[in-house]
N, C-alpha and C positions, 0 to 999 in steps of 0.2 A: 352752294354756289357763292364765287366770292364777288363784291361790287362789282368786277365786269366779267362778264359770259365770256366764255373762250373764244367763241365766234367775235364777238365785238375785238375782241384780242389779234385775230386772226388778222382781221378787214385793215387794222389798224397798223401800221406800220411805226409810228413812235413807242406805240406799246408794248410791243412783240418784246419777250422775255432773252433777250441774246445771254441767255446762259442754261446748262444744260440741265434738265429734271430732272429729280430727285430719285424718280423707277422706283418710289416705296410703293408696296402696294395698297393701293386705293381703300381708306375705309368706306364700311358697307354704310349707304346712303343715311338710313335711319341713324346709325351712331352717329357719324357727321355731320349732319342737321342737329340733331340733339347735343354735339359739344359747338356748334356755332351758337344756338340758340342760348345757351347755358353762359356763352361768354359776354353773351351782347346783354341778356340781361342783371348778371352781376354786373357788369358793366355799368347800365344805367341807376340800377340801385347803390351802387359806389359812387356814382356821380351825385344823388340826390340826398347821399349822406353827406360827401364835400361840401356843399351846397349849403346844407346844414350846420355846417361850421362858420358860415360867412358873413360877417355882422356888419352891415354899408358902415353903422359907426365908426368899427375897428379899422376899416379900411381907409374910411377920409382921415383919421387920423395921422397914420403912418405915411399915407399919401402929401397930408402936409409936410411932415420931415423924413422923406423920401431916403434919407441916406442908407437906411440899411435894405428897405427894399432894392435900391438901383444895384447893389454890391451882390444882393441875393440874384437878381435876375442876369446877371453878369455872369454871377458862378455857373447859377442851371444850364444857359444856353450858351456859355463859354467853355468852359470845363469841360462837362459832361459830351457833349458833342468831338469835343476833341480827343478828350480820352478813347470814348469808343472810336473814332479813326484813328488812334496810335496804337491801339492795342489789336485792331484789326490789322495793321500794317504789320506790327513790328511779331504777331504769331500768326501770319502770312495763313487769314482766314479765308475759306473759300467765297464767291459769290455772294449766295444768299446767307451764307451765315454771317459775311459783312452786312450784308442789308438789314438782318435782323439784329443786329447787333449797332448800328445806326438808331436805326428805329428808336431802341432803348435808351438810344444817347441823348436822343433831340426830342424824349418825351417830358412832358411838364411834372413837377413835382407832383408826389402820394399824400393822403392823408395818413398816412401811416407816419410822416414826420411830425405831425401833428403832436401824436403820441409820444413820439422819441423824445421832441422836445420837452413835451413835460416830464416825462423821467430825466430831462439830465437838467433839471430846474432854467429851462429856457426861458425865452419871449414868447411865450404861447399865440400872444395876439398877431405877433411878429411871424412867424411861422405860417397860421391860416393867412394872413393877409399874403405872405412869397406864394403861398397853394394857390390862392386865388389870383394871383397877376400871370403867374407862371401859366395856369390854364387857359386864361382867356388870350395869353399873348403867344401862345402856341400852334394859335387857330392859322400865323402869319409867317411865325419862328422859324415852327418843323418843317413842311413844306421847303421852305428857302433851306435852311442847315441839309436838309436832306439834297436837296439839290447841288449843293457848294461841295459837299463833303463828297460826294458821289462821282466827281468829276476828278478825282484822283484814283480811282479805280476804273480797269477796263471792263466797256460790257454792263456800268453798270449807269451809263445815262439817262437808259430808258427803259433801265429794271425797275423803278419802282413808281406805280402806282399813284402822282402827286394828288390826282383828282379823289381820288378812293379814298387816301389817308385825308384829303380836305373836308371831305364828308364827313368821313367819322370824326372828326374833329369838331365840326359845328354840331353833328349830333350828339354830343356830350355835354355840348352847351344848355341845352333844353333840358337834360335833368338836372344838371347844376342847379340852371334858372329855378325848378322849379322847390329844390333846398331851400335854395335863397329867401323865397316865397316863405316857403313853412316855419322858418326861420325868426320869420320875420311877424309872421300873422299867429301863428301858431309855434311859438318858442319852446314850449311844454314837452313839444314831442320829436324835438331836434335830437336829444341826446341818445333817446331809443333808438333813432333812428339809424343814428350815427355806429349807436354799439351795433346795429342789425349789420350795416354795409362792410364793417370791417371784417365782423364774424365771418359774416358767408363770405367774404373773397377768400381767405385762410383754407375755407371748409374746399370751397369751389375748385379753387386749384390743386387742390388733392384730390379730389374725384375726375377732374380735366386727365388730369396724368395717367390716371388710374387706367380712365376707358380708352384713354388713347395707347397706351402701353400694351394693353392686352388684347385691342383688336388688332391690334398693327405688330404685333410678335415684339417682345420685353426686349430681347436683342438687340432688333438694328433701331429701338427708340434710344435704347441708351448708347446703342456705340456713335451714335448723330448728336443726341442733347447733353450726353454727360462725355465729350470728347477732352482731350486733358488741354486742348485749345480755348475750346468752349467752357469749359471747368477754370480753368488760369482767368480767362477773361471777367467771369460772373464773381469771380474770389478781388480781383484786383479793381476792377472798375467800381464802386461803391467805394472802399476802403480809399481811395487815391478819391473821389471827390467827396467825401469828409474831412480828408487832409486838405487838401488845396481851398476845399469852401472856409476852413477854418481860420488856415495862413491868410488866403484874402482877407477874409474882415478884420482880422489882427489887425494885416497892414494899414487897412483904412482906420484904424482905432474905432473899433466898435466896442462896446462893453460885451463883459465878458458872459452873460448870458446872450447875450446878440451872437455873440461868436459860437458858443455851442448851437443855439439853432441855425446857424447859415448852415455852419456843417452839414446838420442834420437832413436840411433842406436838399443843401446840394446834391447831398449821395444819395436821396431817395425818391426813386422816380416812381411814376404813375405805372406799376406794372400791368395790371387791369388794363387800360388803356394800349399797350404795348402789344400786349398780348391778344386782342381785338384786331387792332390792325391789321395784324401778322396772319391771323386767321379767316379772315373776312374782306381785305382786300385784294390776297395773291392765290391765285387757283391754288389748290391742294396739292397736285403734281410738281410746281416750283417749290411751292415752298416746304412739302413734306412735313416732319415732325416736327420743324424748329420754331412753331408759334409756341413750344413750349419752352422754351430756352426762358420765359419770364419768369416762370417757377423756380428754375433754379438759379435767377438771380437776385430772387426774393430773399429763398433761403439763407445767400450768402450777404444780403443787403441788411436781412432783421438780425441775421446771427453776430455780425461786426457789429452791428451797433449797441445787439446783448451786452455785448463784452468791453464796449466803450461806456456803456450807461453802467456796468458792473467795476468797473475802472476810477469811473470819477465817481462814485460811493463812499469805495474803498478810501480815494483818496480824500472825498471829504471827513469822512470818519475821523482819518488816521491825522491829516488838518488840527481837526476842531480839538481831536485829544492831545494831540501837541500842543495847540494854544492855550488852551483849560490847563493843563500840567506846567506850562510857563508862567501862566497866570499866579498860578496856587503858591509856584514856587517863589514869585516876585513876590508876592505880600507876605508870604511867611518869611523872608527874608527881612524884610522889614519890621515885623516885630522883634 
């Protein structure tokens, strides 16, 4: 059952879903329970490895020289939010696959950029510090962007949920908080911790997909989550707030590992969280199989960045032997 009973739904008149259900058929209670419960606590144990990242020192720091922060929080809830209403506009998505495709937009950054950023030699400290503004400022953000954004679609005023996603919002805060904590008192066991939450979201969402595909018949999961709408949108959305996170901070001259992490920031949202929402706050009937739609914008969110972190390698490589080969050849010139 999702934050509100359908009765509650019923009585209520702002809530009432004015868009048409999905007619998948209903998975059988016990798997349904068991993939809610599955999400909600990957969920918190991903919250309390972010958490785990978050060092108050690193923070007042950046907080004094705010600038690349404010450029980061610009891109997440500027960008990102808009993108997913251009791309929902412009491959004229249905409904709920706009809602869930909102969601994703106006979610706070992943710890997963954390990582990115250190493969493409970022601001590491820069990075967890955009994680940790981005969360805590989403508790206000999402809500409002979802609001704002939603008001350009019909039908879809009082399709989603504010209170539900408010919820789960402040409840992610409490295993955040309690990272922070361990972090803090106990530093020793931050980094296990850390490698635990990411493992198992990786593992999670591939056994998510799994049970839901095969209770729910392989077919109508894939011609709903892998639709070449939905496919366009999960391939495009990440790749275009990479770019745009990146050209922003060019613009404001940020150095140039600052610019690789905004990027990195920008295009990578909190899918864990995303996918919680999607599952836990809109009856199963609305929303059908597209609480899964974060899997496969994970896939195409880690895959782009493979290949941007595989890109500027290359080009450092190929860089530093160009410069070495100039070098060599300027002083042997010289004798």
């Amino acid at each position: 059952m999702g934050v509100f009973s359908y009765q509650y739904l019923a009585s209520n008149d702002s809530l009432l879903f004015n868009i048409t259900p999905t007619h998948f058929p209903p998975l059988p209670p016990i798997i349904d329970q068991t993939i809610s419960f599955t999400i909600i606590v990957v969920l918190f144990i991903t919250m309390v490895s972010l958490g785990c990242t978050m060092e108050v020192s690193k923070i007042k720091t950046h907080i004094l020289k705010p600038k690349g922060v404010a450029i980061a929080v610009v891109a997440q809830f500027g960008v990102m939010p808009l993108t997913a209403f251009s791309l929902a506009k412009v491959l004229q998505l249905g409904p709920m696959e706009a809602v869930a495709l909102l969601i994703c937009g106006c979610c706070p950054g992943g710890n997963i950029s954390n990582i990115l950023a250190l493969a493409l030699k970022g601001d590491v400290n820069l990075s967890i510090v955009m994680t940790t503004c981005s969360t805590f400022l989403a508790l206000g953000m999402m809500p409002l962007l979802l609001y704002l954004y939603c008001q350009g679609f019909s039908n879809l005023e009082s399709a989603v949920p504010y209170a539900g996603i408010t919820l789960a919002l402040v409840m992610t805060l409490f295993p955040c908080g309690i990272g922070i904590l361990i972090n803090y008192y106990r530093p020793q066991y931050s980094k296990t911790i850390t490698k635990i939450g990411l493992s198992l979201l990786l593992i999670s969402m591939v056994v998510i997909g799994l049970l839901a595909s095969v209770t729910r018949g392989r077919m109508n999961v894939m011609l709903t989550v892998l639709s070449p709408q939905l496919m366009a949108t999960a391939a495009l959305m990440p790749l275009i707030g990479y770019t745009l996170g990146y050209v922003l901070s060019y613009l404001f001259r940020v150095n140039r590992s600052g610019q690789r992490t905004i990027a990195m920031e920008t295009g990578c949202q909190n899918i864990q969280l995303c996918s919680a929402i999607l599952k836990v706050a809109f009856p199963p009937d609305v929303i059908g199989p597209l609480y899964l739609f974060p899997i496969v914008y994970i896939v195409f969110q880690v895959g782009e960045a493979l290949l941007l972190i595989v890109l500027f390698w290359v080009h450092q490589r190929f860089f530093k032997t160009t410069k070495k080969a100039a070098v060599s050849f300027g002083v042997s010139g010289k004798e």
